[in-house]
C-alpha positions in Angstrom: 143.2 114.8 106.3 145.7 117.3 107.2 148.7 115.5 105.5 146.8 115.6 102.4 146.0 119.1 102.6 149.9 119.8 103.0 150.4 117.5 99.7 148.2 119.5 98.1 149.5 122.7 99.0 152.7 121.5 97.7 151.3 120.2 94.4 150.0 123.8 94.2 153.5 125.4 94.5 155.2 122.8 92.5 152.8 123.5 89.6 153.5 126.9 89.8 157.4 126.7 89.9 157.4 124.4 86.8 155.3 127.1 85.2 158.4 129.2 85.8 160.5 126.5 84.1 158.6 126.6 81.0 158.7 130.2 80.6 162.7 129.8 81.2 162.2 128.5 77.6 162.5 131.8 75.8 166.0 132.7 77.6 169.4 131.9 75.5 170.6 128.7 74.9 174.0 129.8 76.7 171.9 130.4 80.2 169.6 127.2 79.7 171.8 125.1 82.0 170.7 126.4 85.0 166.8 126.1 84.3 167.4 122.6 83.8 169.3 122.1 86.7 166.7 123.0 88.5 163.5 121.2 86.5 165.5 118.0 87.4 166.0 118.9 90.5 162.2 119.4 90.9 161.4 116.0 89.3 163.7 114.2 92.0 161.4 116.8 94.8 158.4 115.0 93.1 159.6 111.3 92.9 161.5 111.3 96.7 158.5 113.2 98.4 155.5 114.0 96.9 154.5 110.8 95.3 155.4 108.4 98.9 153.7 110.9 100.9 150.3 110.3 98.6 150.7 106.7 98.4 151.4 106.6 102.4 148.1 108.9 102.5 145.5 107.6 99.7 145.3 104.5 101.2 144.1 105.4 104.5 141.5 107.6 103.3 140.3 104.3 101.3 140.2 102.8 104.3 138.2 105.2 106.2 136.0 105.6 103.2 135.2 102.0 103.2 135.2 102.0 107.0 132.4 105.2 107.1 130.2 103.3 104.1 130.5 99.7 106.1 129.5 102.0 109.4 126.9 103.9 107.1 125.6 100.4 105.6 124.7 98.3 109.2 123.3 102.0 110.6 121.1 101.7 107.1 120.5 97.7 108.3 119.1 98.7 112.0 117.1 101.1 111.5 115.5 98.9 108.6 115.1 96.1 110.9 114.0 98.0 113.9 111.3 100.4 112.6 108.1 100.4 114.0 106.2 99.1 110.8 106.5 96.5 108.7 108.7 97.4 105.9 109.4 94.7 102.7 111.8 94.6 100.0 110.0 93.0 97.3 110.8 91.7 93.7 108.7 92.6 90.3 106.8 89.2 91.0 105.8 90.9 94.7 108.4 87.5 96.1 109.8 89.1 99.2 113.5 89.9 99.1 113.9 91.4 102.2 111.6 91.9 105.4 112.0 93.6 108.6 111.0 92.3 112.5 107.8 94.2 112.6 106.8 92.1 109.1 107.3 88.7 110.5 105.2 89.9 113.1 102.7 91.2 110.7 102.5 88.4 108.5 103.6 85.5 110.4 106.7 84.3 108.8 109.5 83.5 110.7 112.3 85.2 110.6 115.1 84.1 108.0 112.3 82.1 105.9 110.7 85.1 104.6 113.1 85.6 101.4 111.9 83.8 98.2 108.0 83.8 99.2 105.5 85.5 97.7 104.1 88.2 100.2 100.8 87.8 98.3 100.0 84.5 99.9 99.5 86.4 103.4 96.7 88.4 101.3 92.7 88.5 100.0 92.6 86.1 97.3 90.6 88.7 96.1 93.2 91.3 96.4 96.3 89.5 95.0 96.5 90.2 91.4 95.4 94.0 92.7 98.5 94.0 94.6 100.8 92.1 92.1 100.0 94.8 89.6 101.3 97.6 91.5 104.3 96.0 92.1 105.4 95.2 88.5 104.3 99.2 87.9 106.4 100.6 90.4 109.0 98.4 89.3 108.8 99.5 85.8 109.5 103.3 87.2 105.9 104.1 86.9 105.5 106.1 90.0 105.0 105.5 93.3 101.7 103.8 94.4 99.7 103.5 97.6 96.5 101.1 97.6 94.5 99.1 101.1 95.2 95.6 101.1 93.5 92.8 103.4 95.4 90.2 105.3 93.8 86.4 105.4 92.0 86.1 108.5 93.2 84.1 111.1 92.8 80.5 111.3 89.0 81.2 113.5 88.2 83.6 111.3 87.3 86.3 113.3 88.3 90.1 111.8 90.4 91.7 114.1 91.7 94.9 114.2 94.7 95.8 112.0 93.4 93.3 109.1 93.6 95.8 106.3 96.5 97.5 105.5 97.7 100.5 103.5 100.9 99.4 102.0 102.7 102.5 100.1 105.4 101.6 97.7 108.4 102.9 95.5 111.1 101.4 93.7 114.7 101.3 95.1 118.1 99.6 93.9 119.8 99.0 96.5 123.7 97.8 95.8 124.0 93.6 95.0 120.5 93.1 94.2 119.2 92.2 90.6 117.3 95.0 88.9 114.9 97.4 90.6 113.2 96.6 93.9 110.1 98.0 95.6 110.0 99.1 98.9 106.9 98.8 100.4 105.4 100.1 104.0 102.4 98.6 105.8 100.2 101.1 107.5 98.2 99.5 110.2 95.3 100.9 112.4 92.1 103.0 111.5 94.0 106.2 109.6 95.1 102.7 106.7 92.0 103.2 105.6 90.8 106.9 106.4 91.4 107.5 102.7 89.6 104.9 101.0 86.5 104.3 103.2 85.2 107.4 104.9 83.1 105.4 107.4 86.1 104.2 109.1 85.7 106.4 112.7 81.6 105.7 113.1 82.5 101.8 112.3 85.8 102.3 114.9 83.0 103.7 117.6 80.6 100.4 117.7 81.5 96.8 118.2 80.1 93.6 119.1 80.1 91.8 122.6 83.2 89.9 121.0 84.9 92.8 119.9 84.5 92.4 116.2 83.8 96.1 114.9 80.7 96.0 113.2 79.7 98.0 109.5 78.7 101.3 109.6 75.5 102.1 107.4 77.9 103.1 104.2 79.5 99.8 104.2 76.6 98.1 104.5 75.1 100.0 101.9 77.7 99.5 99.8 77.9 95.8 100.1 74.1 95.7 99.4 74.9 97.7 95.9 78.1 95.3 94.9 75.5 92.1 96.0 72.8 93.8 93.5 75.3 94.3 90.8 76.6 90.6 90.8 73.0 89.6 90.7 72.3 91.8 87.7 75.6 90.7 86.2 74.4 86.9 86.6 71.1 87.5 85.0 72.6 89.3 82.0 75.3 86.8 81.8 72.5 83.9 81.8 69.6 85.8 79.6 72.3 86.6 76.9 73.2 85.2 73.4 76.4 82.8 73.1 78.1 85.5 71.1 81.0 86.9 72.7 80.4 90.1 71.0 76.7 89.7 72.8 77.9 88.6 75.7 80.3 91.6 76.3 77.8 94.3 75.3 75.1 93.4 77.7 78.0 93.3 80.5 79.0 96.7 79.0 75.2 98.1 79.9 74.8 96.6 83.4 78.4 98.4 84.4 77.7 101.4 82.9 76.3 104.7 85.2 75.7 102.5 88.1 79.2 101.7 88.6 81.5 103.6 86.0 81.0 106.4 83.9 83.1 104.7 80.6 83.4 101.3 80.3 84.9 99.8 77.2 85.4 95.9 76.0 88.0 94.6 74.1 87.8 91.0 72.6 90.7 88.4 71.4 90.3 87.2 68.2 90.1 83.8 67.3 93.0 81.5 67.5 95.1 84.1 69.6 94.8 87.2 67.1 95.3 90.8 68.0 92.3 92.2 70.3 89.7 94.1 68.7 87.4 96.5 70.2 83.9 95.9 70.5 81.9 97.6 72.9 81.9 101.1 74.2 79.6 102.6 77.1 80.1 106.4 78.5 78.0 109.2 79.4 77.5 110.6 75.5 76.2 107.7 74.1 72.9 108.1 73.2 70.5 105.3 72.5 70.2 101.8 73.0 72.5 99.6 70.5 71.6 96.9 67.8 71.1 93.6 69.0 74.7 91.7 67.2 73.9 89.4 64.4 77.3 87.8 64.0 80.5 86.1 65.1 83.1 87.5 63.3 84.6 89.1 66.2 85.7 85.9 67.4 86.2 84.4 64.3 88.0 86.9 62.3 89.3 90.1 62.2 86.2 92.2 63.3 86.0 95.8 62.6 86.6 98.0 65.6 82.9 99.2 66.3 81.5 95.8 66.2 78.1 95.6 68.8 77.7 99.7 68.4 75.7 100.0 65.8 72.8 102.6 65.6 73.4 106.3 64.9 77.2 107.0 65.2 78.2 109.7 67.6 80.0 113.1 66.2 83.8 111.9 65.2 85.2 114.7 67.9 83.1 112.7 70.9 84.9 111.4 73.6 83.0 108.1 72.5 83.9 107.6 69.0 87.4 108.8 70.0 87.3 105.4 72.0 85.3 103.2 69.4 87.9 103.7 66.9 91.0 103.3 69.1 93.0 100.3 68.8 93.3 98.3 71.6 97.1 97.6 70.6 97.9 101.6 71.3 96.7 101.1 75.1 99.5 100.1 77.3 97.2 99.1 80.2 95.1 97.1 78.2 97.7 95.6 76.1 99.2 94.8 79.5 96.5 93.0 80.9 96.1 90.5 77.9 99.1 89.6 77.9 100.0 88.8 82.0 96.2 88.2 82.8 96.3 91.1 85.9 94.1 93.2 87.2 95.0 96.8 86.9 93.5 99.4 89.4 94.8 102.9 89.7 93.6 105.9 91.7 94.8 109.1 90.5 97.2 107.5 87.9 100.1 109.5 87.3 100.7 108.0 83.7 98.3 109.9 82.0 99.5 107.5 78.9 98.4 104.6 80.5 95.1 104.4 78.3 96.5 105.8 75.2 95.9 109.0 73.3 93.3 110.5 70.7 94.3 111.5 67.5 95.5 115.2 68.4 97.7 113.3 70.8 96.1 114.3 74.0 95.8 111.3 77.0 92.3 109.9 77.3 92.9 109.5 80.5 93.3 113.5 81.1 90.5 114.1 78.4 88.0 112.1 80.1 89.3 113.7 83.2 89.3 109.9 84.5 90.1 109.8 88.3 90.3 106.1 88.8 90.5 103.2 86.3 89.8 99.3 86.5 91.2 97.0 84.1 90.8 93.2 84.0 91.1 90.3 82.1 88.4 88.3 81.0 89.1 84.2 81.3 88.0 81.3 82.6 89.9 80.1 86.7 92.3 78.1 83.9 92.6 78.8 80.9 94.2 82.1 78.1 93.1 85.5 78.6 89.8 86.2 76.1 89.2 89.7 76.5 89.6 93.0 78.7 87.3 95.0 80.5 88.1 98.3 81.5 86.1 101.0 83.5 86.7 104.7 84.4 85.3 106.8 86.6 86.0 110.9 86.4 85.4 114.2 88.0 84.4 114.0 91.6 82.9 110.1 92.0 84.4 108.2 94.7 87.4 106.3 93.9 87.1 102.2 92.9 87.6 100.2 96.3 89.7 96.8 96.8 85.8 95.7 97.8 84.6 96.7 94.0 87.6 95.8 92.0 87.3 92.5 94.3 83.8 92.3 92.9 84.5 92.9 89.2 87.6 90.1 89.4 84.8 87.6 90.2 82.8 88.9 86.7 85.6 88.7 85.1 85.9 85.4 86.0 82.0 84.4 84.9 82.4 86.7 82.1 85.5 84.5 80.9 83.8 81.5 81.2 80.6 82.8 79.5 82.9 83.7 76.2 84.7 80.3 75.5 84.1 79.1 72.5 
């Protein structure tokens, strides 16, 4: 460093003296001989010391730049390999790219075997395409994300402590690896879940004689109100016409106040066409609808507003605002016709993400929506039919893995219940 510093001192003075040269210019042309004696005798300065004392000097302080990033690079590789939780590297497609000691531990994968699988095979069934979702968003530069993911139990099935797991992820790019990665942390232990299930330190507190923790009274209750919905859900499914349109509606009124405050249903047309909507269901609706007398939304090109018939609210309602949106101008719903995943966000920071009323204003901030659910509608094979989506707003409790587990599985009926 210091023989650089003395080049550049040098450089400085040089600069200066040619300065001196160049005002020399204005002198007569019968005392010019001497300035340019002495501007060649500062180019031979410049060519027989400056320039090999930089080239003796620039390429040592490439080498200790390299040198410091390689030093910088295996510190970076540790203390991602020895950190206390499990930390992944994952693709868009949630297949892991990288993954540290604690995570083979975690999810029992040897180490050197991890890279290429997907991590979503050590989770839920249930809570897969949850998980899958947040990755591609966080990917895409949407935002960080946080969400409580379940591990598969263990080959006897007992639930053990540690099973669920607060994974918190953001997107990286780290140097040699294609596109945009997303770094994700697992949070084991009671505090995973202190934000999504408030019940966590009475249900800590009182376990069985095999050390299983058992429910607290919220859980169970809870569970008791996601059975009763399902059964409702079933009965409507079985009770109702064989028009989609039909079909969709009555699902529409069973979800509605119970479970979210807005719930709207979007249907794909026949043959593949562009999805229409046909069912809105939020807290200004007034009135029970018309029963549906037709097919077209599955056959043609129905009119948004099909299946709400009756007395149409004002046009400035949050409800007709919704009826006449089209389902194209909704990212989230556009988004889960055309992968077939679940979408669930809590406190979504794309305000977009549901699209925007006619003054331009996010629904999402108008409705004041908290947490949203989207999901596909299809069969276990098959294309995507339709898309559900619910919002909740103001101060209700979040949507849990447990619910959005629950509505993947009416999803699923409801898919079958709309082929053709």
């Amino acid at each position: 460093m210091a023989e650089v510093e003395r080049v550049a001192a040098e450089l400085a003075d040089f600069r200066r003296r040619v300065e001196e040269l160049r005002a020399a210019r204005a002198l007569p042309s019968t005392e010019r001989l001497s300035v340019l004696d002495a501007a060649l005798f500062e180019l031979q300065h410049v060519v027989d010391v400056l320039l090999p004392r930089l080239e003796r000097g620039l390429p040592a302080e490439r080498d200790n730049g390299a040198r410091r990033a390689a030093e910088e690079q295996q510190l970076l590789r540790a203390l991602f390999q020895r950190m206390p939780f499990a930390v992944a590297l994952l693709g868009p497609d949630a297949v892991i790219r990288r993954l540290n000691f604690a995570g083979t531990r975690l999810f029992g994968m040897r180490a050197g075997y991890a890279a290429g699988r997907p991590l979503t095979a050590s989770l839920a069934p249930e809570e897969r395409a949850a998980f899958r979702s947040q990755v591609a968003a966080v990917s895409r530069n949407e935002g960080d994300r946080s969400l409580v993911v379940r591990l598969l139990p263990p080959p006897d099935g007992a639930r053990r402590a540690g099973e669920s797991l607060r994974a918190t992820m953001t997107a990286l790019r780290p140097q040699g690896e294609p596109g945009t990665s997303v770094l994700t942390v697992f949070l084991t232990g009671p505090e995973a879940m202190a934000a999504d299930r408030p019940g966590a330190a009475e249900r800590t507190a009182d376990t069985g004689r095999a050390g299983t923790p058992r429910p607290g009274l919220s859980e169970v209750t809870r569970n008791a109100e996601l059975m009763d919905l399902l059964d409702d859900m079933t009965m409507a499914l079985l009770e109702s016409p064989r028009e989609p349109t039909a079909v969709l509606d009555r699902a529409c009124r069973v979800l509605r106040g119970r479970f979210a405050d807005w719930v709207t249903a979007d249907l794909v047309t026949r043959g593949g066409g562009p999805l229409v909507r046909v069912a809105v269901y939020g807290a200004e609706r007034a009135g029970p609808p018309a029963p549906y007398t037709g097919d077209e939304a599955y056959g043609a090109d129905a009119p948004a507003g099909a299946g709400r018939t009756g007395a149409p609210p004002p046009s400035d309602t949050l409800t007709a605002t919704l009826a006449a949106q089209l389902p194209k101008d909704c990212p989230v719903v556009v988004e889960a016709a055309r992968a077939g995943n679940a979408n669930l966000q809590v406190r979504p920071e794309d305000l977009g993400a549901f699209g925007h009323d006619a003054a331009g204003a996010p629904i999402l901030a108008r409705a004041e929506v908290t947490s949203f659910l989207c999901v596909p509608l299809r069969a276990t094979a098959g294309p995507v039919r339709g898309v559900l989506t619910l919002l909740r707003t103001g101060g209700r409790r979040a949507f849990s893995m447990a619910e959005a587990g629950a509505v993947d599985r009416m999803a699923r009926h409801l898919g079958r219940a709309l082929r053709p």
